[in-house]
C-alpha positions in Angstrom: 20.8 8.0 40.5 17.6 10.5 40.7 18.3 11.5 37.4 18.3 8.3 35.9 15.1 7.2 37.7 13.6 10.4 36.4 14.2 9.7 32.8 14.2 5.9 32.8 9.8 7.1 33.8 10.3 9.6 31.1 11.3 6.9 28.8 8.4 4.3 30.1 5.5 7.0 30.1 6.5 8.1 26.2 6.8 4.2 25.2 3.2 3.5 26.4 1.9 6.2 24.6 3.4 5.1 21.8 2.5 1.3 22.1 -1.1 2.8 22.2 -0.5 3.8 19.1 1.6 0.9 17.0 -1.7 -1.5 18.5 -4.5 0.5 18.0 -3.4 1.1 14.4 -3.1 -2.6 13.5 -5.8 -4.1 16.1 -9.2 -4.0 13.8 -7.2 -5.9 11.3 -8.6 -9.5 12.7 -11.8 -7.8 14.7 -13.3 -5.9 11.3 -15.3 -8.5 10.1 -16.9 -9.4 13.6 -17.1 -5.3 13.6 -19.2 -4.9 10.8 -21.3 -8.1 11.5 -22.5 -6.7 15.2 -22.9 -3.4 13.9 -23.4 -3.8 9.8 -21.9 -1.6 7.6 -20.0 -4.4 5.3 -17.1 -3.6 3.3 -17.1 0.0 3.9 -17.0 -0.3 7.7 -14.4 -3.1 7.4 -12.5 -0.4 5.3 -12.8 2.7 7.2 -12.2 0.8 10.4 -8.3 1.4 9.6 -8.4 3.7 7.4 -10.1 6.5 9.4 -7.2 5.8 12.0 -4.5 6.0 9.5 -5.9 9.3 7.7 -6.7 11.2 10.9 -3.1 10.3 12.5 -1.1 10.9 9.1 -3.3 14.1 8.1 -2.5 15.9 11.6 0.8 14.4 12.7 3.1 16.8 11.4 0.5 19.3 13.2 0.6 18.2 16.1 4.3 18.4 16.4 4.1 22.2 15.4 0.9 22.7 18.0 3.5 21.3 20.8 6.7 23.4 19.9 3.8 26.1 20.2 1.7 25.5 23.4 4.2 23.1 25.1 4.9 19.7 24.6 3.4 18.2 28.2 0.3 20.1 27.4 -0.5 18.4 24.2 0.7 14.8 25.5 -2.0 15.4 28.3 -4.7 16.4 25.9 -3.6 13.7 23.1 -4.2 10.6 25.9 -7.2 12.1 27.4 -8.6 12.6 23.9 -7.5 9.0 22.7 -8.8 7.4 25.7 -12.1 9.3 25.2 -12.5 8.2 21.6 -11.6 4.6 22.3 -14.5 4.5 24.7 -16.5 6.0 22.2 -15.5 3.0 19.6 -16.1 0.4 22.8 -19.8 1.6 23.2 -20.2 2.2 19.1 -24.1 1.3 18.1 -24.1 2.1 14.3 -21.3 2.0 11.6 -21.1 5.9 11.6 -20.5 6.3 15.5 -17.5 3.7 15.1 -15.8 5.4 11.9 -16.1 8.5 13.2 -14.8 7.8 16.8 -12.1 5.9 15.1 -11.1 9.3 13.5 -11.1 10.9 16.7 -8.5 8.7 18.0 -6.3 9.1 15.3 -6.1 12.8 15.4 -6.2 13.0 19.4 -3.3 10.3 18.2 -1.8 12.7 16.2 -1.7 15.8 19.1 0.0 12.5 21.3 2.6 10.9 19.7 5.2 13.5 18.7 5.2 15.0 21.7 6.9 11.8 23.4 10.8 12.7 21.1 10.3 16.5 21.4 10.2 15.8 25.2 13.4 13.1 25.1 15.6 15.6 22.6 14.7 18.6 24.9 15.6 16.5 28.4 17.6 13.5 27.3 21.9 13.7 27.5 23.1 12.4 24.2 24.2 9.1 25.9 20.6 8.7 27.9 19.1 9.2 23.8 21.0 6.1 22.8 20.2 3.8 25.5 16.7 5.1 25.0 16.5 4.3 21.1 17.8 1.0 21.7 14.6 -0.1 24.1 12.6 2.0 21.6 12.8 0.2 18.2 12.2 -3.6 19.0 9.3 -2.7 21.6 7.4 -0.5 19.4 8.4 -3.3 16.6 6.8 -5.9 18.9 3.8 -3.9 19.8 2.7 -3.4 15.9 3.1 -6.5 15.1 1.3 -7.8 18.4 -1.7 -5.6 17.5 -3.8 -8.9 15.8 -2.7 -10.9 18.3 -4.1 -9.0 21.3 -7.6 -8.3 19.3 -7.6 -12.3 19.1 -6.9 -13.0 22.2 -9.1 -10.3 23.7 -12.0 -11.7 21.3 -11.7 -14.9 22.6 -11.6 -14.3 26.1 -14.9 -12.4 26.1 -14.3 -10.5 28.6 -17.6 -9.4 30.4 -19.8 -10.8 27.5 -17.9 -7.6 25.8 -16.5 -9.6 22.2 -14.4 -7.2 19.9 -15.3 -4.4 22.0 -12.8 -5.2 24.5 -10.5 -4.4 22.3 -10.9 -0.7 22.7 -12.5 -0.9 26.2 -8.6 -2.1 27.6 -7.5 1.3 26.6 -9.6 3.2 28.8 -7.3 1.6 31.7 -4.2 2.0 30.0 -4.7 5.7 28.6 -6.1 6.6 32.7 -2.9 5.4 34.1 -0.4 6.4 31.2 -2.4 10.0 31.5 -2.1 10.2 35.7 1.8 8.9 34.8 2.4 11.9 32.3 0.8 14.1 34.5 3.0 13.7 37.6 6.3 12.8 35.8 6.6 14.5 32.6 8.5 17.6 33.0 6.5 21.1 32.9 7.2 23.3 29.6 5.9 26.8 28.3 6.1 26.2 24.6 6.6 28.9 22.0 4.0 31.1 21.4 6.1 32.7 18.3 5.6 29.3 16.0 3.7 29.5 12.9 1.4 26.4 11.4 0.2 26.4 8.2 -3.3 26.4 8.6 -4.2 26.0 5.0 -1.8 23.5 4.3 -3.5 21.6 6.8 -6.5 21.8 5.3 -5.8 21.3 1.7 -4.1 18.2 2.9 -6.7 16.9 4.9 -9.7 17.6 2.3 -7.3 16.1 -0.3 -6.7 13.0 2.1 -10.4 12.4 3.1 -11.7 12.9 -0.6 -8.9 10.1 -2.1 -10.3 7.8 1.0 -13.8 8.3 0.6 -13.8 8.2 -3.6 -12.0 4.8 -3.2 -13.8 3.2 -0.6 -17.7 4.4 -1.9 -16.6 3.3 -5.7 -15.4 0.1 -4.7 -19.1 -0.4 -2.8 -20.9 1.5 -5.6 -19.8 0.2 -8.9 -18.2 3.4 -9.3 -20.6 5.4 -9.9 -20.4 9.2 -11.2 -20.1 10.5 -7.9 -17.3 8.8 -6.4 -15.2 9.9 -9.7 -16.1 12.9 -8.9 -15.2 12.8 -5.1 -11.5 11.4 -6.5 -11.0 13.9 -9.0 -11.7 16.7 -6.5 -9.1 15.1 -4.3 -6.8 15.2 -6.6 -7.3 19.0 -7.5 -6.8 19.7 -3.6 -3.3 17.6 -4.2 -2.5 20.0 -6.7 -3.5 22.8 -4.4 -1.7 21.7 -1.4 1.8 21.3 -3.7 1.2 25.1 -4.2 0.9 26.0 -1.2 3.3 23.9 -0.1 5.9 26.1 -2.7 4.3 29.3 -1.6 4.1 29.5 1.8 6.1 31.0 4.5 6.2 27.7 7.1 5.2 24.7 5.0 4.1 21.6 6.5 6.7 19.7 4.0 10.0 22.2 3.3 10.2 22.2 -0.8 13.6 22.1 -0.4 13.6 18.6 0.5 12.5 17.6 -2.7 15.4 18.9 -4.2 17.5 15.9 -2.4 17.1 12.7 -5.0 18.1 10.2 -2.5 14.8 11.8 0.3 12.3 12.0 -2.6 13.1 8.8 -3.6 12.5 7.2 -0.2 9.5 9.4 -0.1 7.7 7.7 -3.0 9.3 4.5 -1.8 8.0 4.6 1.8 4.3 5.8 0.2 4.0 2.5 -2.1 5.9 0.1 0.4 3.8 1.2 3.6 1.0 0.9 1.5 1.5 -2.4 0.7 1.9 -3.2 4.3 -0.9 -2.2 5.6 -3.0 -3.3 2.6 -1.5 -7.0 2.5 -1.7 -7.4 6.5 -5.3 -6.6 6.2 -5.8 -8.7 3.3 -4.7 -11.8 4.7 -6.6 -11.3 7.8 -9.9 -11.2 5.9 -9.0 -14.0 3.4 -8.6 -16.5 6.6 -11.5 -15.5 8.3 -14.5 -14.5 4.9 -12.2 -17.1 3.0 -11.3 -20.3 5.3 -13.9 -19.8 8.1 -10.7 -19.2 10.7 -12.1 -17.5 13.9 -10.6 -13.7 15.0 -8.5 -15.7 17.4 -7.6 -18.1 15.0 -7.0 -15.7 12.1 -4.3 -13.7 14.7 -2.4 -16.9 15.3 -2.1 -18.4 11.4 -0.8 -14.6 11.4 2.1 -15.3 14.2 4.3 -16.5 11.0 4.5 -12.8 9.7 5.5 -11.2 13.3 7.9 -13.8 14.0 9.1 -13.5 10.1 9.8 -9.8 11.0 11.5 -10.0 14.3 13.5 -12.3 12.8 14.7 -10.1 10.3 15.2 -7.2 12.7 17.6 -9.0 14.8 19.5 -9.6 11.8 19.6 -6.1 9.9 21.9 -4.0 11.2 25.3 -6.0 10.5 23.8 -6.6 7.3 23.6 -2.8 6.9 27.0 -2.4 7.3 27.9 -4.9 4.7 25.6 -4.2 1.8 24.3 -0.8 2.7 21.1 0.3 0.5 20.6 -3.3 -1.4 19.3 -4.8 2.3 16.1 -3.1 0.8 15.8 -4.9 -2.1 16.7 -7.9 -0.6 13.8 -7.5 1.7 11.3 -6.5 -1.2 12.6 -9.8 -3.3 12.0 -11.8 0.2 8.4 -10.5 0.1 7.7 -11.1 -3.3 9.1 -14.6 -2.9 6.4 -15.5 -0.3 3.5 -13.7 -2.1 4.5 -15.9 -5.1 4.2 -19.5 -3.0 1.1 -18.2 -1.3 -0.6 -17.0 -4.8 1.0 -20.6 -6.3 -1.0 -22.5 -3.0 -3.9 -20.3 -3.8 -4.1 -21.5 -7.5 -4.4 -24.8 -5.7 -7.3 -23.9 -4.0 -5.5 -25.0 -0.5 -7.9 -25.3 2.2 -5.8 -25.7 5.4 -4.9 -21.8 6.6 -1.7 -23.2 8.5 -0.4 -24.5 5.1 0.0 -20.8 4.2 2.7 -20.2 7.1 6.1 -20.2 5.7 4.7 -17.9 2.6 3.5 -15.4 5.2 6.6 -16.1 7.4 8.5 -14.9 4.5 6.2 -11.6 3.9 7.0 -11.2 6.9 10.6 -11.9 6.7 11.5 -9.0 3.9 9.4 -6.6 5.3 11.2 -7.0 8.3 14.5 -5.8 6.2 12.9 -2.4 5.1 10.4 -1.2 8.1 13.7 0.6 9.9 16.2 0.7 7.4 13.7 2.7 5.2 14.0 5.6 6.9 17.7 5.6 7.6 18.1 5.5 4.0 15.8 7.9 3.0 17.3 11.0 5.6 21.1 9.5 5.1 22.5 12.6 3.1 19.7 14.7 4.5 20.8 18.1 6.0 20.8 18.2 9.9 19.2 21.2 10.0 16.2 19.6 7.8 16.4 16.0 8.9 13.3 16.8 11.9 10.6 17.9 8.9 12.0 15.0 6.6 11.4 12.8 9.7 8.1 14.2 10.2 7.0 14.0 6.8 8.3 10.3 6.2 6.1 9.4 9.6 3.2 11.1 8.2 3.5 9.5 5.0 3.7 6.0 6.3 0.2 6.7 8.6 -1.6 8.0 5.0 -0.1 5.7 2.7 -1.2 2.8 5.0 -4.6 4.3 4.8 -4.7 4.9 0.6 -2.9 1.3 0.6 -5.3 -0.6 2.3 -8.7 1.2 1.0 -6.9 0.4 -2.5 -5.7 -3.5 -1.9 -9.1 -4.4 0.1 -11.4 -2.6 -3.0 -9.3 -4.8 -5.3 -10.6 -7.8 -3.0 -14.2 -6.8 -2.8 -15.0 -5.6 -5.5 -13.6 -9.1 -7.4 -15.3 -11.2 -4.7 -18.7 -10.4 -6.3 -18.6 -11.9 -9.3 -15.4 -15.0 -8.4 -14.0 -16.5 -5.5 -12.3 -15.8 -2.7 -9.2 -17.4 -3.8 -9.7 -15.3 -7.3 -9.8 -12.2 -5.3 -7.2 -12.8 -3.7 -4.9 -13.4 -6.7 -6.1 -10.4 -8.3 -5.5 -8.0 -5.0 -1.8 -9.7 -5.1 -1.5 -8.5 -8.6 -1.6 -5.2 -7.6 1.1 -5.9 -4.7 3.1 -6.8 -6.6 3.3 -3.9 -9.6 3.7 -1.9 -6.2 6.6 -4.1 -4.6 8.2 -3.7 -9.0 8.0 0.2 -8.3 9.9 0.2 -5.1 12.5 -2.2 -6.4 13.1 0.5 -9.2 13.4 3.5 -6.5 15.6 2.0 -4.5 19.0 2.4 -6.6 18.3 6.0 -6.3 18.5 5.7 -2.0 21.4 6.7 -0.8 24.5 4.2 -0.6 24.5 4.1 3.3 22.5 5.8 6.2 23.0 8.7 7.9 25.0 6.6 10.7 27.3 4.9 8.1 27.7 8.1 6.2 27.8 8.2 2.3 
C-alpha cells in the first residue's frame, strides 16, 4: 500500500511537470496580440512568442534526455522546474519585446532539461503493470491540458488578476513550478546517473544554429519584404541542415541513429509528423489571431469560439482506439480528410465574408475533430515495426520533431497571414494562409500509405 502511495506521487509530480509544459506551449496563442500591444514588437513578437518556445524545447530535448541518463534523472527534473519557473517570471515582468522572446527561450530549454526526465524516472521505478495504469491517466490529461492552454490564458486575461492582464498568464507558474519543485524534491527518488554517456556536442549545435537560422530567416522576411539578408540567414540554415545530416552519419553517438532512416514505415511518419505538427500549431494560432485582429473577439472571447476545436478533439480521442483496431493506419487519413473538410466550410464562410465568429464553430469543431484521429495514433504508427532496442531515440526524435516542426509551422502559416494582410483583407489572408494548409494536409495524405499497417501494440 506504501508502494503504491509512493508511485501514485511519482505519477502526480511528473504529470504537473508535464502539464507545465502542454500549457505553456499553447498559452500565448490568444494573449500574443495583447503581448505585442503592451510591449510592441508587432508581428515578429506575436511570432517568436511561440516559436522561441517550440525551438528551444525541440532543439534541446533529445539533450536533455542524454544530460539525465548522464548526471541523474532527479537532478535535471530539479534544475529544469527551477529554471522554468525562473524564466516564466522573467516573461511575467517582460518590459520590451527582446526581454519576452528571450525569456521565452529560456523556458523552453529549462523545458527541455524537465520533461524527459519525468518517463526515464517511471521506466526506471515503475512495475510493468504500475506503467499501464500510469499511461492510461497520462494520455487524456496531457490531451486536456494542450488543448486547455487558450482557455486558461482567456480566462486568466479576463479575470485581471491584481491589475496584472496577460501577465498572469506566466505569473501562475511561479506557484505551480515552487510547489511541483518542493514536491520533486522530497518525493522523487534519488539517482547517480552515468557519468560514462556521451552527447554529441556538435550535433547539438549544428542543429540548433540550423533551427534558429530557418526561424529567424522566416520570421524577419516575412516583416522585411525579404530583403537580402533574411535569404541569406535561410540559406545558411540550410547549409547547417546539411552539416548536421553529416554529422549525424559520422558520428560515434548521434542525436538521431541513421539507422532509423533505413525503416520506410519511421521515416515516413517522420516527415509526416514534421508537416502535420506543423500545421497544427500554425492553424491553432491562425485562427486565434483571425478572431481577435479579424472579428474584434476579446482574448477571453477568442479562447471560447476556440472551445469547438478542444471539444472536437476529445471527442475523437475517446473514439480512436476501437477504431484502430478495425482500420489500422487509414484512421490517419481519415482524420486528415476530417480536417480538410472543416478548413473547406470555414474558407467557403470566409468567401462570404461572415461576420459572426460563433458561425465558424462546427468548421473548427471539425479541425478539431481529425486532428483529434492523428495526435496519438501518429506516433504509434510511426515506431510500430520499429526495433525495441531503437524505439527510445525514434521516440525522442519524433517528440523533438513535433516541438520544431510546430515552431517552422507556425512562423511559416502566420508569415503567409501577415505578409498578405498588407496589401488585402483579413479574410483574403486568411484564405491564402489556408492554401498553404492544405498542400501540407495533400503531402501527409500521400505519406501515410507508406506507415505501417498497425501499431506496435497491434503488431504488423
Amino acid at each position: 500500500m506504501k508502494e503504491n502511495i509512493r508511485l501514485w506521487s511519482i505519477l502526480v509530480v511528473v504529470m504537473v511537470a508535464d502539464m507545465l509544459d502542454m500549457l505553456d506551449s499553447t498559452i500565448t496563442n490568444i494573449a500574443a496580440p495583447m503581448i505585442s500591444k503592451t510591449l510592441g514588437g508587432g508581428q515578429e513578437l506575436m511570432q517568436w512568442l511561440g516559436a522561441g518556445y517550440a525551438l528551444a524545447m525541440g532543439v534541446l530535448l533529445v539533450v536533455g534526455g542524454r544530460l539525465g541518463d548522464k548526471y541523474g534523472q532527479r537532478k535535471l527534473f530539479l534544475t529544469g522546474m527551477g529554471g522554468f519557473t525562473l524564466a516564466s517570471l522573467a516573461c511575467g515582468v517582460a518590459v520590451s519585446p527582446e526581454m519576452i522572446i528571450v525569456a521565452r527561450l529560456v523556458q523552453g530549454a529549462f523545458g527541455a532539461l524537465l520533461i524527459p526526465q519525468g518517463m526515464a524516472i517511471m521506466a526506471a521505478h515503475f512495475p510493468r503493470e504500475m506503467m499501464t495504469k500510469a499511461f492510461s491517466v497520462f494520455g487524456p490529461v496531457l490531451s486536456i491540458a494542450t488543448i486547455c492552454g487558450p482557455i486558461l490564458a482567456g480566462f486568466l486575461i479576463r479575470a485581471d488578476i491584481f491589475h496584472s492582464g496577460w501577465r498572469a498568464i506566466f505569473l501562475i507558474n511561479i506557484v505551480i513550478g515552487t510547489l511541483g519543485f518542493i514536491a520533486a524534491y522530497k518525493i522523487l527518488p534519488k539517482d547517480e546517473g552515468n557519468k560514462t554517456v556521451t552527447i554529441d556536442g556538435i550535433g547539438s549545435v549544428l542543429l540548433g544554429g540550423m533551427m534558429l537560422s530557418l526561424l529567424y530567416g522566416i520570421i524577419e522576411g516575412s516583416a522585411d519584404n525579404w530583403q537580402s539578408r533574411s535569404v541569406m540567414i535561410i540559406m545558411a540554415g540550410i547549409v547547417l541542415l546539411l552539416l548536421f545530416i553529416w554529422r549525424q552519419i559520422k558520428a560515434v553517438n548521434p542525436i538521431i541513429k541513421p539507422t532509423l532512416f533505413k525503416n520506410r514505415g519511421f521515416s515516413a511518419g517522420l516527415f509526416l509528423g514534421f508537416f502535420f505538427f506543423g500545421v497544427v500549431a500554425g492553424l491553432a494560432y491562425l485562427i486565434s489571431l483571425f478572431l481577435q485582429l479579424g472579428l474584434g473577439s476579446t482574448p477571453f472571447g477568442a479562447s471560447m469560439q476556440m472551445v469547438p476545436l478542444s471539444i472536437g478533439i476529445i471527442v475523437s480521442s475517446i473514439l480512436t482506439p476501437p477504431l484502430i483496431e478495425k482500420i489500422g493506419r487509414n484512421i490517419i487519413g481519415i482524420g486528415l480528410v476530417i480536417t480538410l473538410i472543416g478548413l473547406g466550410i470555414m474558407f467557403y464562410q470566409l468567401t462570404l465574408a461572415v461576420g459572426n465568429p460563433w458561425a465558424f464553430a462546427p468548421a473548427i469543431f471539425l479541425m478539431g475533430g481529425g486532428m483529434g484521429f492523428c495526435f496519438g495514433t501518429l506516433f504509434d504508427f510511426t515506431i510500430g515495426d520499429i526495433d525495441p532496442e531503437e524505439a527510445g531515440s525514434a521516440s525522442g526524435s519524433l517528440s523533438a520533431v513535433q516541438q520544431l516542426s510546430g515552431s517552422i509551422g507556425a512562423a511559416v502559416i502566420t508569415s503567409v497571414f501577415f505578409i498578405a494582410q498588407r496589401s488585402a483583407s483579413v479574410n483574403t489572408a486568411m484564405e491564402r494562409s489556408f492554401i498553404v494548409i492544405v498542400a501540407a494536409i495533400a503531402l501527409c495524405l500521400a505519406l501515410v500509405r507508406l506507415l505501417p499497417v498497425k501499431t506496435g501494440n497491434a503488431g504488423h
